[in-house]
N, C-alpha and C positions, 0 to 999 in steps of 0.2 A: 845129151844131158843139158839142158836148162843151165842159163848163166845165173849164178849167186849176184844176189844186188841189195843194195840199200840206198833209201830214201833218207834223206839230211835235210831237216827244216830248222835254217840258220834262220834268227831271227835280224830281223834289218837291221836295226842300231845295235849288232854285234857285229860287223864287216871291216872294224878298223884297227889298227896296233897287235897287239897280244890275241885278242879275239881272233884275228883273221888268221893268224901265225897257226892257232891250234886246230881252227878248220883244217887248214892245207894240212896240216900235220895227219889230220882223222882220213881225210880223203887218200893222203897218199901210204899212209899202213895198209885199208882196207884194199885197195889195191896189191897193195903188197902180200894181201893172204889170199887172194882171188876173189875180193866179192868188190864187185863193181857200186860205187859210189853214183848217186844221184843229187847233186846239190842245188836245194831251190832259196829264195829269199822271198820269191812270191807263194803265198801260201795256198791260192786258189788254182793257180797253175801245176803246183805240185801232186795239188788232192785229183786232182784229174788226171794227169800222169799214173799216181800209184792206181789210181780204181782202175785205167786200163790197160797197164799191165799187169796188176796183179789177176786179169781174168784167164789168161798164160803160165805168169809164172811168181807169186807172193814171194813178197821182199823176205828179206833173212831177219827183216827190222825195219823200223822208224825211229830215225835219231832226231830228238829233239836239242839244237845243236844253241843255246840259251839257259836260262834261268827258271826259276818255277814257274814265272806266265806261262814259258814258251812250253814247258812240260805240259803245263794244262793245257793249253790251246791242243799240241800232238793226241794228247789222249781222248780229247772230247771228238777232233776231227777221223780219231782211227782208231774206233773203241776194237777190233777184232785183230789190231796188229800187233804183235811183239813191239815193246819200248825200248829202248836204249837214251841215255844221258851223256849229254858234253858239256860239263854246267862249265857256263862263262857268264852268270849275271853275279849280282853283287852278295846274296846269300848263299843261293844254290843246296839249301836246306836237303831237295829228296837225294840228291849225289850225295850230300855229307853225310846224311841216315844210311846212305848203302856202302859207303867206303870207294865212293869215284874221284880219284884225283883228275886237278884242271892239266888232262891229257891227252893227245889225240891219240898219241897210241897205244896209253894203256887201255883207252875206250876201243880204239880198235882191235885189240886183242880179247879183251872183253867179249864183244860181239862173235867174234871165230868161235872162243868156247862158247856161248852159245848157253852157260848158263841160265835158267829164266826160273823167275818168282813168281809166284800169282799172290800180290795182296787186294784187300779189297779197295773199294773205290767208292767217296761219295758224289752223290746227285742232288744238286740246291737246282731245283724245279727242274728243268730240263739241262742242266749243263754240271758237268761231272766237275771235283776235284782231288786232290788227293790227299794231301797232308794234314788243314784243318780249317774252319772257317770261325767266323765271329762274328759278333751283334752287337754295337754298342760302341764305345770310345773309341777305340783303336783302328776299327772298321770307317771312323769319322775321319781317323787324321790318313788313313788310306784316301779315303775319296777327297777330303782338302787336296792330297798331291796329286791325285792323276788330273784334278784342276788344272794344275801351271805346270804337270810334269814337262821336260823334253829333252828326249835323247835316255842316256843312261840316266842313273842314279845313285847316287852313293850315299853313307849315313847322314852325311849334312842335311840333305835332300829333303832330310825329314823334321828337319828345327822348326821351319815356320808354318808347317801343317800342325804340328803336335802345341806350339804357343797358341794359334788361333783356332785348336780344338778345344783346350783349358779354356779359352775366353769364351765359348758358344756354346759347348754342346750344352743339349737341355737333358739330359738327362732319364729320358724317357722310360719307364716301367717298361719290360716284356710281359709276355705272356706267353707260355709255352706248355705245346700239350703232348705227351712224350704216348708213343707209342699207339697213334690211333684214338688220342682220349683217355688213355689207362691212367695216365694221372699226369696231373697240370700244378705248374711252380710255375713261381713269377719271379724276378730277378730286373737288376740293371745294366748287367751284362751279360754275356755267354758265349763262351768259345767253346766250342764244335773239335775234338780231337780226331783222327784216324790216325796219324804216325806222329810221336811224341817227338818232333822239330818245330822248333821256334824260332825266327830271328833274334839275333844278341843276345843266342844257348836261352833264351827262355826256356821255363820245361810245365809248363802247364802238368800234362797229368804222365809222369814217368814211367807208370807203370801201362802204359796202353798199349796193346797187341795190333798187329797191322793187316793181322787175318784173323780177326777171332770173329767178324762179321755184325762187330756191334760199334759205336759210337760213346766214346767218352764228351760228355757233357761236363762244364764248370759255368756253375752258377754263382757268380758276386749280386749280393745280394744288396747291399750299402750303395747309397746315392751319394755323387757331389765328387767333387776333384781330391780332398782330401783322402775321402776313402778311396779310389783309385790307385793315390800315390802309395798309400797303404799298401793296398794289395798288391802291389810292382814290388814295393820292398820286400814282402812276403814270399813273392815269385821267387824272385834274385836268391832268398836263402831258403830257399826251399820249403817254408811253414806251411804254403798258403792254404793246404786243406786240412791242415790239422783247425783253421779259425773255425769256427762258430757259424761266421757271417759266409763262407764259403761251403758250396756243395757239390759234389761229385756225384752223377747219376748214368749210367750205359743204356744206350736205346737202340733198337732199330732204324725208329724214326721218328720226327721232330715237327711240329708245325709254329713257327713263332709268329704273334702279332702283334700291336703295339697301337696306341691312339694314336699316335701320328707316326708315318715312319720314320725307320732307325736305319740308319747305313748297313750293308755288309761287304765284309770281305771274304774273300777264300783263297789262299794259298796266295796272300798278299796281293792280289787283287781287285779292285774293288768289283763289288758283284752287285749291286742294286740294293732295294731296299725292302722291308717288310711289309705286308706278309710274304709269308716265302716257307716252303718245307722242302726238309732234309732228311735224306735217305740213303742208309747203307748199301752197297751191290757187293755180296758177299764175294772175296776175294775172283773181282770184277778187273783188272787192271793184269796183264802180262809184263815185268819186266824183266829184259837184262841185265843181270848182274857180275859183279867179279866170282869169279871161280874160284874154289867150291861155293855154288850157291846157298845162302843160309839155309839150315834145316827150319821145315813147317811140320810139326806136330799131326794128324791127319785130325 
């Protein structure tokens, strides 16, 4: 019988203090249930590891042992693999949407049961995300910090991106054409939902399903910093789609452009800029979860 194993893709600037603490901790449970641990920090050295063993014998999982980067970097690198989470970055939004505590061994018992989810998974041109992405302000003061990012980050991290976003951005019109052309809005912002997690509990659209194999869209439609601010207080209590100036639309999929490009993000990343299209892969993503795993409706 084939030896049980998992593949751990720690990210580097998680290897020190508490972080390192809860590795050991993930490595030596999984051990402790029989399935042999793999841990890399190099991530190309890893991807060639798992492709030639898995021609023998596929892992039990790939643990993405980091934050939502490092989740999306796992998924895009091993779209056929079962997923597992060790959230150690500073949000950890898809582990808080599943109910993963920062533990190595509740993560590793997690994995023994063997629970798994299939939700869907978006594609911004060629590279997958999972949670949600954006176009427009927010998506700016992303790309302001991975400027001067270094090492971790914390909430501070984001003061003098978001000052010297309010001072620049311009403010650029989209254009968005939803479904192949089926119909086209324009807008000044737009966040892209799949799993209703936000940083700082924002909750853009709370009703969206994370297999229903469509795309919630929010369209702010108001220019200018003022109205922005607006719409963040709106978020905060919950109004914001009941405005006027706000619109909520589900698609398949998404092609935005702009006269000059706009930033994006995805899953608090920065992702490049527009044009750029977006597209659902209907409950495209395998994850591990806590046991019993959520019911999916068929």
């Amino acid at each position: 019988m084939s030896e049980a194993w998992a593949a751990i893709q720690r990210n580097p600037i998680s290897g020190k203090g508490d972080r390192a603490a809860l590795i050991m901790e993930l490595v030596q449970h999984l051990k402790q249930r029989g399935i042999r641990p793999r841990l890399f920090s190099n991530r190309e050295r890893m991807q060639t590891y798992v492709e030639e063993r898995t021609r023998d014998t596929p892992p039990v999982c790939i643990v993405a042992a980091g934050g939502d980067g490092t989740v999306q970097d796992v998924v895009n690198r091993y779209p056929d693999q079962r997923i597992a989470v060790l959230p150690l970055g500073t949000e950890n939004l898809l582990a808080r949407y599943l109910g993963i505590p920062k533990s190595g061994a509740f993560v590793a018992e997690m994995i023994k049961q063997g629970a798994c989810r299939e939700i869907d998974v978006c594609q911004l041109d060629q590279r997958k995300f999972v949670l949600m992405a954006s176009i427009g302000f927010d998506a700016a003061v992303v790309e302001n910090l991975a400027q001067v990012r270094k090492g971790n980050i914390s909430y501070l991290s984001y003061l003098k991106p978001i000052f010297r976003t309010f001072y620049d951005y311009p403010f650029e019109s989209l254009l968005i054409s939803i479904d192949d052309g089926a119909e086209e809005e324009t807008a000044y912002h737009a966040i892209i939902v799949n799993i209703p997690a936000y940083g700082l509990n924002l909750n853009f659209s709370p009703d969206s399903v994370d297999h229903d194999g469509m795309l919630d869209l929010i369209l702010f439609r108001r220019r200018g910093v003022f109205s922005m601010l607006l719409y963040l207080w709106q978020i905060v209590r919950g109004t914001h789609l009941t405005s006027k100036h706000v619109q909520k639309i589900q698609a398949r999929s998404l092609r935005i452009q702009a006269t000059r490009p706009v930033p994006i993000q995805t899953d608090g990343d920065s992702s490049g800029l527009t044009p750029a299209e977006i597209r659902v892969i209907p409950r495209g993503l395998k994850l591990i979860v806590p046991c019993p795993a959520p019911s999916i409706e068929p």
